[in-house]
Each structure stands twice: as structure tokens, then as C-alpha cells.
BAKOLDREN-95182 format. One line per field, with one value per residue (C-alpha): residue in one letter; x, y, z. Coordinates in steps of 0.02 Angstrom, whole numbers, plus 50000, padded with zeros to 5 digits. Example, Ala and Ser with C-alpha at 12.3 -4.5 7.8 and 13.67 -1.06 7.14 Angstrom:
<sites>
residu: (A:S)
x: (50615:50684)
y: (49775:49947)
z: (50390:50357)
</sites>
This chain:
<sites>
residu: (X:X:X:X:X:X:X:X:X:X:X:X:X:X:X:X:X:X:X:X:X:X:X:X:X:X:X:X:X:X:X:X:X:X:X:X:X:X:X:X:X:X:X:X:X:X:X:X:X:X:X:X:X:X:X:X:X:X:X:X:X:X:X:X:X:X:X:X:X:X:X:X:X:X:X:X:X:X:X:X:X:X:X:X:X:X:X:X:X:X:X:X:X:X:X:X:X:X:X:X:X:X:X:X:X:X:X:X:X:X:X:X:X:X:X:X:X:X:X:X:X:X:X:X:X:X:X:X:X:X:X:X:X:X:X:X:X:X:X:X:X:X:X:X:X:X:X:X:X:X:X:X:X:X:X:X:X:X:X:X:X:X:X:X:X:X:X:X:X:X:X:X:X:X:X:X:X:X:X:X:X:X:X:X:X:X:X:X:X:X:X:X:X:X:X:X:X:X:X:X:X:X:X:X:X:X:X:X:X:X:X:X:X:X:X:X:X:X:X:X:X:X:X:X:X:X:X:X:X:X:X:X:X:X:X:X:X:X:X:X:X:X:X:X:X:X:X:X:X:X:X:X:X:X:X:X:X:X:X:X:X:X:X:X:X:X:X:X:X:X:X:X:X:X:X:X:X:X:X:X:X:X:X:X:X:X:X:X:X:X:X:X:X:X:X:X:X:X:X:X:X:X:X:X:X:X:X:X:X:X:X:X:X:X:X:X:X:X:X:X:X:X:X:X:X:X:X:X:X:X:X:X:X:X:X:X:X:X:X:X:X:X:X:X:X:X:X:X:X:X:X:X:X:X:X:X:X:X:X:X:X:X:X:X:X:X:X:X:X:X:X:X:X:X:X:X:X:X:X:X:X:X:X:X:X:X:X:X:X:X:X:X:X:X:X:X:X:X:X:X:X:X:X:X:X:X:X:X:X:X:X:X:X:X:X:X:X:X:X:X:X:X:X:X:X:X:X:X:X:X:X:X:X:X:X:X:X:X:X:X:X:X:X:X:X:X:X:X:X:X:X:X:X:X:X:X:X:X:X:X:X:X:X:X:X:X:X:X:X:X:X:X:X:X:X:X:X:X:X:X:X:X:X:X:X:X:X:X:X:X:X:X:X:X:X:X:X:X:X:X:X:X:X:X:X:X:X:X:X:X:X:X:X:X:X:X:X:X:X:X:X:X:X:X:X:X:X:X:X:X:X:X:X:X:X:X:X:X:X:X:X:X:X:X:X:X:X:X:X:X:X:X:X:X:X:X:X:X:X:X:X:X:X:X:X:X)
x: (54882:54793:54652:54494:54461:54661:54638:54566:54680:54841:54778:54731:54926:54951:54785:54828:55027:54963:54797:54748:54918:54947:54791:54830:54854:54829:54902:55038:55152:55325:55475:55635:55786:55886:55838:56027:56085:56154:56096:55921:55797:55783:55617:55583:55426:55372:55219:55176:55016:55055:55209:55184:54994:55072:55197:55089:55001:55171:55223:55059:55053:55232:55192:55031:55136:55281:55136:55082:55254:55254:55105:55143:55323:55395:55575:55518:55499:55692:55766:55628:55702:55820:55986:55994:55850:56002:56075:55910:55938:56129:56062:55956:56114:56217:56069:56065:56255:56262:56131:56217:56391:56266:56332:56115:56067:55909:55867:55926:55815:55667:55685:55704:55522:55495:55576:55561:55679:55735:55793:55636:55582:55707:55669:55490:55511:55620:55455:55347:55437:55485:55287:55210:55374:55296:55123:55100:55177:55051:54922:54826:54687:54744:54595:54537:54686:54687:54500:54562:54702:54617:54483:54631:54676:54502:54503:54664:54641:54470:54565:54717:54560:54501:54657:54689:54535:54565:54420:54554:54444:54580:54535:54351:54224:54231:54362:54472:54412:54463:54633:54688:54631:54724:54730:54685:54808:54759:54916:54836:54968:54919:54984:54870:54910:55085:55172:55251:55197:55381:55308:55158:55269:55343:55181:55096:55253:55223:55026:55010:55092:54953:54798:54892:54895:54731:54655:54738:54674:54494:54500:54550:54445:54288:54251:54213:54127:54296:54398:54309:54332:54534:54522:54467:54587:54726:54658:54659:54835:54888:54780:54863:55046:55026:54930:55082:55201:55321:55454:55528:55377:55344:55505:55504:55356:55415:55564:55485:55336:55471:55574:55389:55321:55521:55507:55291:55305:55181:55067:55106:55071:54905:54847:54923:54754:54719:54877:54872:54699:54763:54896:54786:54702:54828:54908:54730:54744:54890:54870:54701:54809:54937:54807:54697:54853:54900:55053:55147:55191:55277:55358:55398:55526:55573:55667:55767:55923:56109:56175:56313:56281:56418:56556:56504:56646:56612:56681:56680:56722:56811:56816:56987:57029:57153:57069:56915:56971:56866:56907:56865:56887:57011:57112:57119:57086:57060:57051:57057:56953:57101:57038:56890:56732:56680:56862:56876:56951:56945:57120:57108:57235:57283:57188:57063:56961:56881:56779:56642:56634:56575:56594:56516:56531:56383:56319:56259:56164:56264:56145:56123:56270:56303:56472:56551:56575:56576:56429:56517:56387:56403:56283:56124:56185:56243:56379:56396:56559:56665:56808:56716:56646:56772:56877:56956:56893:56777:56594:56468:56297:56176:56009:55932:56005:56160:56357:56422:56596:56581:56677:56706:56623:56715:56612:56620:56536:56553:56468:56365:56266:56211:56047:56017:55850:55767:55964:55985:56130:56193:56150:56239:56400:56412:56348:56455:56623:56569:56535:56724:56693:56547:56630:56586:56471:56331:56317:56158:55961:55918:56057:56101:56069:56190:56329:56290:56392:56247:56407:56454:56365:56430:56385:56187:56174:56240:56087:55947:55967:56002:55831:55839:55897:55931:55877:55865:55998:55861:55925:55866:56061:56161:56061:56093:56265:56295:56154:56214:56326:56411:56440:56261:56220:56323:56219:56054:56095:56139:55995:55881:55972:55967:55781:55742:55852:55746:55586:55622:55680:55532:55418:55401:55249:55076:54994:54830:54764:54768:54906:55037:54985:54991:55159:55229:55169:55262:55431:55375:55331:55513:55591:55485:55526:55702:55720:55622:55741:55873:55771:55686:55716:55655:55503:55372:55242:55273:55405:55321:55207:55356:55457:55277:55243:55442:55406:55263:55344:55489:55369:55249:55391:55486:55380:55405:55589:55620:55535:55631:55785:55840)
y: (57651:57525:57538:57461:57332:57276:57225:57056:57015:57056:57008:56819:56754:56796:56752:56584:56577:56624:56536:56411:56317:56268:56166:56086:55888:55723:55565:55586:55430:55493:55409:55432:55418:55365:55165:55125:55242:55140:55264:55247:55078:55022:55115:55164:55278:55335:55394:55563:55676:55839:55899:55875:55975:56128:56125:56125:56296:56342:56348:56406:56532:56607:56602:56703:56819:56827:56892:57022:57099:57105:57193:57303:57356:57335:57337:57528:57552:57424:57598:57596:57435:57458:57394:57240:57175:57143:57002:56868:56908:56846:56704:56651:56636:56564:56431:56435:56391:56256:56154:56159:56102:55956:55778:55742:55875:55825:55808:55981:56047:55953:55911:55733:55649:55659:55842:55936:56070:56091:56232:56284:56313:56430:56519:56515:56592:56744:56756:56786:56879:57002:57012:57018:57166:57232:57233:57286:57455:57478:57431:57545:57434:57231:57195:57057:56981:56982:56904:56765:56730:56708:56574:56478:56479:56413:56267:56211:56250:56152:56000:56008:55976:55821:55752:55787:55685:55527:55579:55640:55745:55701:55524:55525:55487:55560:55649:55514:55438:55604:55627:55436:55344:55407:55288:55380:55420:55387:55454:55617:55688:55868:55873:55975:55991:56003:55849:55826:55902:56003:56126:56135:56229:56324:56374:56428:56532:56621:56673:56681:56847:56890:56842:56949:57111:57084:57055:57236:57311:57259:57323:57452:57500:57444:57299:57152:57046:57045:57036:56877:56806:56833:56774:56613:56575:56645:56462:56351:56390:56385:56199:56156:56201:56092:55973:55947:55930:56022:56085:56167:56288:56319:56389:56476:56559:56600:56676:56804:56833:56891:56991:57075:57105:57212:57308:57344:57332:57503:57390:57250:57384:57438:57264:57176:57104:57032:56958:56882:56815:56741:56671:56570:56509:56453:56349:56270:56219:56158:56057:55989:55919:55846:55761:55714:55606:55527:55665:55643:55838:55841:55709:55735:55884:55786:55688:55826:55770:55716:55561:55418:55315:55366:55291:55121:54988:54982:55148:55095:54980:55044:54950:54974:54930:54791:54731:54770:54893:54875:55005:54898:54961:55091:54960:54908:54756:54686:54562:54508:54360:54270:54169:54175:54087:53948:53918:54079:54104:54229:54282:54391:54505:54361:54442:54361:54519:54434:54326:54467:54437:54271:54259:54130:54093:54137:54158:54335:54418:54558:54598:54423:54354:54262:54308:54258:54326:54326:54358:54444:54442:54586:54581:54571:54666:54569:54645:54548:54595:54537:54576:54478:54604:54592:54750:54664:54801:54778:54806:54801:54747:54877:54866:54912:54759:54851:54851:55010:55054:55069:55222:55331:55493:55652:55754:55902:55887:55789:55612:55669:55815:55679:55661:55831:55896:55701:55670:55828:55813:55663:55749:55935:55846:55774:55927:56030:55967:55957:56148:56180:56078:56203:56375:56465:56336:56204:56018:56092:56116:55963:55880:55863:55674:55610:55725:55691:55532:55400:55248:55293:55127:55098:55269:55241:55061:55145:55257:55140:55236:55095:55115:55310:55433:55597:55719:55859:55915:56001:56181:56296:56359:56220:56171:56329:56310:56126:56140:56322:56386:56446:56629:56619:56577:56734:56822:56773:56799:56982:57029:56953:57058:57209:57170:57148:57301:57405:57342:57381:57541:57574:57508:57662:57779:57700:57597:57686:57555:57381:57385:57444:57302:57160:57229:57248:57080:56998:57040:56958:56811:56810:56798:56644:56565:56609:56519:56394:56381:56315:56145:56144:56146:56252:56160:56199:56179:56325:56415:56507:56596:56637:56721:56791:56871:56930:57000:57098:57148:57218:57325:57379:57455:57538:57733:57705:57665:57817:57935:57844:57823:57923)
z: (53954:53844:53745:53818:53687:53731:53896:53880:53757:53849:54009:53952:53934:54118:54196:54096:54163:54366:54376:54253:54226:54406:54391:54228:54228:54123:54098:53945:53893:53817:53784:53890:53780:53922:53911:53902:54039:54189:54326:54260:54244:54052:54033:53860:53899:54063:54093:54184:54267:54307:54187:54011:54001:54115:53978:53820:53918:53958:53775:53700:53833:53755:53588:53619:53725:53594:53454:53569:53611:53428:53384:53537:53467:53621:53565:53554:53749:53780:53830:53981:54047:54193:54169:54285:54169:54033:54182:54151:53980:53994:54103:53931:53843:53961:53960:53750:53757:53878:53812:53642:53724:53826:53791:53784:53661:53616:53806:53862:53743:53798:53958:54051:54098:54272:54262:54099:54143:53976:53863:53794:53973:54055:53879:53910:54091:54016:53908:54061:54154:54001:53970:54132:54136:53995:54038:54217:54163:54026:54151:54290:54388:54396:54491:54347:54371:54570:54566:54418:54531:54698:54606:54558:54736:54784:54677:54722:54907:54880:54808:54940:55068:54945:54969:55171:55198:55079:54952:54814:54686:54552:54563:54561:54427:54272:54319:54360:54169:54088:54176:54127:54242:54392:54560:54719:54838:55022:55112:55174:55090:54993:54826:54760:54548:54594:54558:54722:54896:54952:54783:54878:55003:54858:54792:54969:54991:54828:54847:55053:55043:54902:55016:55155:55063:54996:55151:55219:55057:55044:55266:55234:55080:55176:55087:55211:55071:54976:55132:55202:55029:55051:55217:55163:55036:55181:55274:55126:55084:55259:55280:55114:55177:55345:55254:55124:55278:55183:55304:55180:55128:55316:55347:55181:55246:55423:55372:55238:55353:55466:55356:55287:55463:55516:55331:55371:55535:55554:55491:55598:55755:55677:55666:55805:55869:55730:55692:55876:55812:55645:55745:55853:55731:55605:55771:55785:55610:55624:55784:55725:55548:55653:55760:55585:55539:55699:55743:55575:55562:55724:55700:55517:55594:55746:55592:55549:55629:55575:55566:55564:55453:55339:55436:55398:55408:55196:55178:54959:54809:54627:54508:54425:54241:54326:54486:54638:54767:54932:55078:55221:55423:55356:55256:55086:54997:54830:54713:54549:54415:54340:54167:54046:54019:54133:54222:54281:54485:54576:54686:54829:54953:55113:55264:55397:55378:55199:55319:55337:55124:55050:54836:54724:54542:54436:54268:54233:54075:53981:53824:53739:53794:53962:54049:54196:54374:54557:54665:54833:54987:55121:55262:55181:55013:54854:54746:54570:54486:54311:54202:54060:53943:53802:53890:54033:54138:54303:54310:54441:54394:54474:54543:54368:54312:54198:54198:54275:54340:54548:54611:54771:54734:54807:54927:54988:55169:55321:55326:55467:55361:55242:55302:55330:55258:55181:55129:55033:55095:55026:54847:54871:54966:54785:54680:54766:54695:54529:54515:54464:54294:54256:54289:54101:54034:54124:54094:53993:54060:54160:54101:54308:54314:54160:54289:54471:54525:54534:54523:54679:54737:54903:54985:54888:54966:55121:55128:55053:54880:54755:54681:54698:54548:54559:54406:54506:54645:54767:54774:54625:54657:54627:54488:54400:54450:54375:54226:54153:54228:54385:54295:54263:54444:54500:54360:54455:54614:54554:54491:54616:54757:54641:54611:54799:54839:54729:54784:54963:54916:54829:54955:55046:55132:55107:54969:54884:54740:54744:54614:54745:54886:54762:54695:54869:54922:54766:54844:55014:54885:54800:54967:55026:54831:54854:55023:54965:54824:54936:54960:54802:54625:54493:54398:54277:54419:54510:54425:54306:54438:54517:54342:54310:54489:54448:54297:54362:54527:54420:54303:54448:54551:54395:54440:54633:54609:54504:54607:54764:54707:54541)
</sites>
């Protein structure tokens, strides 16, 4: 155990990593380094709220827990970590290797804006999780930590209500000044700190399980003061996870509710009353959210549905090095720009079916210069094309206003799961394929949108996506798969089953401190993160709570797991 005058010390990293950096934000400008990419608009800097400040705590956060590792000679206790710890550890250089083979070195390392997945933040996440490891086994009473925790909640639940009912706190006063001048959202949407509301889901997943146990704890230990306070910050997170209208977070939570109330289902017997009672009362708040916004949560899943619109008559358009293939009612057609300059022509296949297509000659800007092309008119789309660039190869101008080569992605599900989940599908049909380029090493740490097939134009304009880039494939797994590594996705996926697998096998005959119901509830949280994971990505606005609550689940467990299975 540590010494007393230790405690505050060691404890501050982690109360800083699970309550005070979800709530971190402020305007930051930074420059993009991707101004010439032609999947991406010609921004040079981008502005962002609620990434760059959780990662300044993110980093300073390591470093403090890096000097305390040190001066705590932990490399003396390694022989008390449990094997399967070694597999995150592999993951870190799987991650180390990739980004050094990324084409966008610099990036991998940092991270892209609007994402900041980078290098230096998978490392920082093996950080956390190593020290909260570390920590929670030197460590007898967390209770400082459980009370830091559930104030965090508070304020965030406090601002998801702000936002529910149009009066954003972020936006107010001098807060607004201090934050940058942020403009109010009015969308009922809850956000909360957390950059986009489906990680609202992702967070409630994480911590619900938390105010559960606590709840159970503080009954059973006769504390109703403590208990009501729980209680409370159950309802905020549940308001804040119907008020997000993340589907994704409300199954997450369903489904490792479910799998917690089979494994403590003594407890679920015991309480059953009050369960029944909760229950009620969570489908009050949910019906009196839907009926707040006018029915938008019900029908928010009535939208979950597939779809057709894949087998347009445009089925897609390459440009070749040599002519413009169209694939047209299941037949092909094409055509070619015969001269230069000014007296250019265009010559196309002979079939009546070019009368749905109209083309025009036009001037169009490449750089400085002014080349020639032909404007082709589909429906109500415009497709600008030319051979003119000094190559003698075909380029399509795109809707950021750049020359890009058109091609027909290959996809790895039907047309008709493309709209499955808020077109997720339309991204992992795509991901999916490109996994067999990425077997040893990744693309590199958010390196995902310089890979994923954004020139596949016709099957974007198909589903409203011209303006839409993906940097992110939404699934933790297939972005671990594509960005380091499919050997270090297998790695992963290993040692969160062995790490579940142990916790349940540890989780055995009653809990007695407060210690044991907060470790038991983190692997109800892991599950609801893990589902989660297959909707969301991993991002520095939840994920490190999650690798922290991993960290200390993995450490808490380590004496139960011996005694249980030796």
C-alpha cells in the first residue's frame, strides 16, 4: 500500500484522465496539411472545440504519469503483470511501425484535425491503462476517486440538460467569450463536451454501469444520502443518452445491461421492485424527450432501414488514362476529347441511350492555368471532365473544386446494406476490401482517410456524399484493422476476451468494499464500449476513460483472479 502523503499525488493523473478531461474544450486554430488532397476542401487551417484541449490534458496527463512510474520503479513489480498484458503492449508497436511505413508521416504522428487519432495517442492510452494497472493494485479505498468521478458526471449531465432545452451553457456569457466565441446550437441535440452526440452514447455506456453499482453499494451500506446522490446522476446520464438520440449508445447499453443482469442476476432477484421502478421511470423519460422534440427519437430508429438506392441506372464512371468509361443500364459506354486547347471535340460510343447525357464545352481552372473540357449533365448532377493536364490522362473535377481520377470502388456488401446504421454501410462495404493490403502493417494512426476510396464519385453522388469525407471508418475494429494493422486487430480482440474472461471469472460470491463494485461494474462498462465500438470509432473524447477504466479493471481483479482461477 502507499504511503499517505502519496495518495494525492498518484491519484491526480487519473482523477484528471476520468473526470476533468471529458469536460475540457476551447476554440484552437491548426493547420491541416492536407490543403492539396483531392478528397478534402483546400483548407489550410481548420478550426476545432472539443479535441485539441482534451489532448494537451491527455499528454500532460502521461508525462506526469510516466514520472511517477519512474519514481515508483515499477519495472520492479513487470513480473506481477499477467501475461495477456504483453498483447496491448504488441498492439503499441504494431501502431509505432505502421505510422513510420505511413505515406503522411507527420500526420500519423499527430493526428488529422477533426480526428487526432494519431500516434502519440494510442501511445498515450497504453500510458493509462499501464498506470491506472499500476495503481489500483497499490491502492485499498478508491472512494476519492469514485466521488471526483461522479461530479464530473454532474456537470456534464447538468450541461447535456442546457443543451436539451436550447439554453446551451457552452455558449453563454463569459463562457461563450472564454471558449472562442462559440455559436449556440439550438437542435436539442445533447452533445455534451463530446464533440459529436453518437460518443455521448459511448460515454453513457461507459459510466451508467458505475452509477448502478454505486447505487447497490451505498443500499446496501445504509447510506441513502450517497445513494440518492448516485441515483441522480443514474437520470442525467440516462436523459443525456435519449437526449443525444444516439441509437448506437442505447443499444450498447441494452445489450450489456442484459449480459450484467444473466452474470448478477441474484442481484437482479433481490431488487426486482426496484428495477421494475427504475424501469418505469427511465420509459417516462424517455417518452417525455421524444415528446420535448416533436417525436424525433422514435422516429430517428424508424429510419433504420435498408435501401435501393444503389441500383441506380448510373451504376459508375472511370476515368481511364485513354478515354471515360460510363456503366449505364448494365451497358457500357464511353468517350473520348480528341485535340488540345480551344478546338478540342469530344467523340462518343453510337447509342440512343446518350440522350439521358447532355455535354458542353467549357473553360475550367487547373492551378493558374485554364484548360479545356466537357461539362456532361446527368439529371440534376454535373460531371466536368478533361484529358488536358499535360498527361493526356482523364480527370474529374470534384465538388472541392480539384482534379481527381473517378473510379468504381470494390465493395464488399450488397447495395441494399448501404444505408444501414446513418450509411455506415456505405463506409465498411469499402473498408472491408481494403483490409487485405494491411495484413502485418496499417496505413498508419488516422491515416484511414488518405486510404478509404473517396474517388469513387458516382456511388458518393449516389448517396448525397459529395460534400462528405470520411477520416474515420465508424467501427473502432476496422479502424484498427486498416490504420495498424489487421495482426494487431487479432491482438486486441485477444486480449479483450482474455480480459473479460478473467473478469467474469473473477466476479464471483459477493462484493464487500466499494473497490470490488466499481471494479465489477467496469467490465459491464467494457462490454457497452466494445459494442459501441462497432458504430463508433475510437477518439480522444471518450477513449481514454475507457483504456483508464481498462487499466483499472485489469489491476483491481488481478487478487480475485488468482484466488479464482490459479
Amino acid at each position: 500500500m502507499m504511503k499517505k502523503w502519496d495518495k494525492w499525488i498518484t491519484l491526480a493523473p487519473i482523477a484528471l484522465v476520468l473526470a476533468f478531461l471529458p469536460l475540457v474544450v476551447g476554440r484552437i486554430n491548426s493547420k491541416t496539411y492536407t490543403e492539396n488532397e483531392p478528397w478534402l476542401p483546400a483548407n489550410a487551417v481548420e478550426s476545432d472545440f472539443f479535441l485539441y484541449g482534451k489532448l494537451f490534458v491527455l499528454f500532460f496527463c502521461c508525462l506526469f504519469m510516466i514520472v511517477i512510474l519512474a519514481r515508483m520503479r515499477f519495472w520492479w513489480q513487470i513480473h506481477e503483470m499477467p501475461k495477456y498484458l504483453l498483447l496491448p503492449i504488441l498492439y503499441g508497436g504494431f501502431a509505432i511501425a505502421s505510422s513510420l511505413h505511413a505515406n503522411h508521416l507527420f500526420l500519423s504522428v499527430r493526428g488529422m484535425t477533426g480526428n487526432m487519432q494519431g500516434l502519440f495517442v494510442i501511445l498515450s492510452y497504453l500510458v493509462v491503462f499501464f498506470y491506472s494497472f499500476f495503481w489500483v493494485k497499490k491502492t485499498g479505498n478508491i472512494s476519492i476517486l469514485i466521488k471526483i468521478l461522479g461530479v464530473s458526471i454532474g456537470i456534464l449531465g447538468v450541461i447535456g440538460i442546457s443543451q436539451f432545452f436550447g439554453f446551451d451553457l457552452l455558449s453563454m456569457g463569459f463562457v461563450k467569450e472564454f471558449l472562442g466565441g462559440r455559436k449556440a446550437r439550438v437542435s436539442h441535440f445533447i452533445y455534451l463536451t463530446l464533440y459529436h452526440w453518437n460518443y455521448v452514447g459511448s460515454y453513457v455506456a461507459l459510466l451508467l454501469p458505475v452509477t448502478v453499482a454505486m447505487i447497490v453499494y451505498f443500499h446496501e451500506a445504509g447510506k441513502k444520502r450517497e445513494r440518492t446522490f448516485w441515483f441522480v446522476l443514474f437520470y442525467l446520464l440516462i436523459f443525456c443518452l435519449f437526449g443525444s438520440q444516439s441509437r448506437t449508445g442505447t443499444l450498447a447499453v441494452l445489450v450489456s445491461f442484459c449480459i450484467g443482469g444473466v452474470k448478477y442476476r441474484n442481484k437482479v432477484c433481490q431488487y426486482k421492485r426496484t428495477i421494475l421502478c427504475v424501469f418505469v421511470s427511465v420509459l417516462a423519460i424517455l417518452f417525455f424527450c421524444n415528446w420535448y422534440i416533436t417525436g424525433d427519437i422514435f422516429g430517428k430508429w424508424q429510419q433504420v432501414r435498408f435501401s435501393t438506392k444503389g441500383s441506380k441506372k448510373l451504376s459508375y464512371i472511370e476515368t481511364k488514362d485513354d478515354h471515360v468509361k460510363i456503366r449505364y443500364k448494365k451497358k457500357n459506354y464511353s468517350f473520348v476529347i480528341e485535340g488540345s486547347g480551344e478546338n478540342i471535340t469530344l467523340k462518343k460510343t453510337p447509342d440512343r441511350k446518350w440522350k439521358a447525357f447532355s455535354f458542353e464545352k467549357k473553360a475550367f481552372a487547373d492551378g493558374e492555368k485554364t484548360v479545356y473540357g466537357y461539362e456532361m449533365k446527368y439529371k440534376k448532377s454535373v460531371w466536368r471532365f478533361t484529358n488536358q493536364r499535360g498527361d493526356g490522362k482523364y480527370y474529374y473535377l470534384n465538388a472541392n473544386g480539384k482534379w481527381d481520377l473517378c473510379i468504381r470502388a470494390e465493395t464488399a456488401l450488397p447495395s441494399w446494406m448501404n444505408e444501414v446504421a446513418s450509411l455506415r454501410g456505405f463506409v465498411w462495404s469499402r473498408t472491408i476490401p481494403l483490409l487485405k493490403d494491411y495484413v502485418l502493417l496499417g496505413a498508419g494512426p488516422d491515416q484511414f482517410g488518405f486510404v478509404f476510396p473517396h474517388n469513387d464519385y458516382v456511388a458518393r453522388y449516389q448517396y448525397d456524399l459529395l460534400t462528405t469525407y470520411y477520416k474515420k471508418p465508424h467501427n473502432y475494429y476496422l479502424q484498427m484493422g486498416i490504420e495498424t494493422g489487421c495482426l494487431s486487430l487479432v491482438l486486441m480482440l485477444a486480449f479483450f476476451v482474455i480480459f473479460l474472461k478473467r473478469g467474469f471469472a473473477a466476479a464471483k460470491g459477493k462484493c464487500h468494499t466499494q473497490k470490488e463494485y466499481f471494479i465489477r461494474a467496469i467490465l459491464i462498462s467494457v462490454l457497452g464500449y466494445l459494442f459501441a465500438g462497432m458504430f463508433n470509432d475510437s477518439m480522444v473524447v471518450t477513449a481514454p476513460v475507457f483504456w483508464c477504466l481498462l487499466g483499472l479493471g485489469a489491476g483491481g481483479m488481478g487478487d480475485r483472479v488468482r484466488n479464482t482461477i490459479s
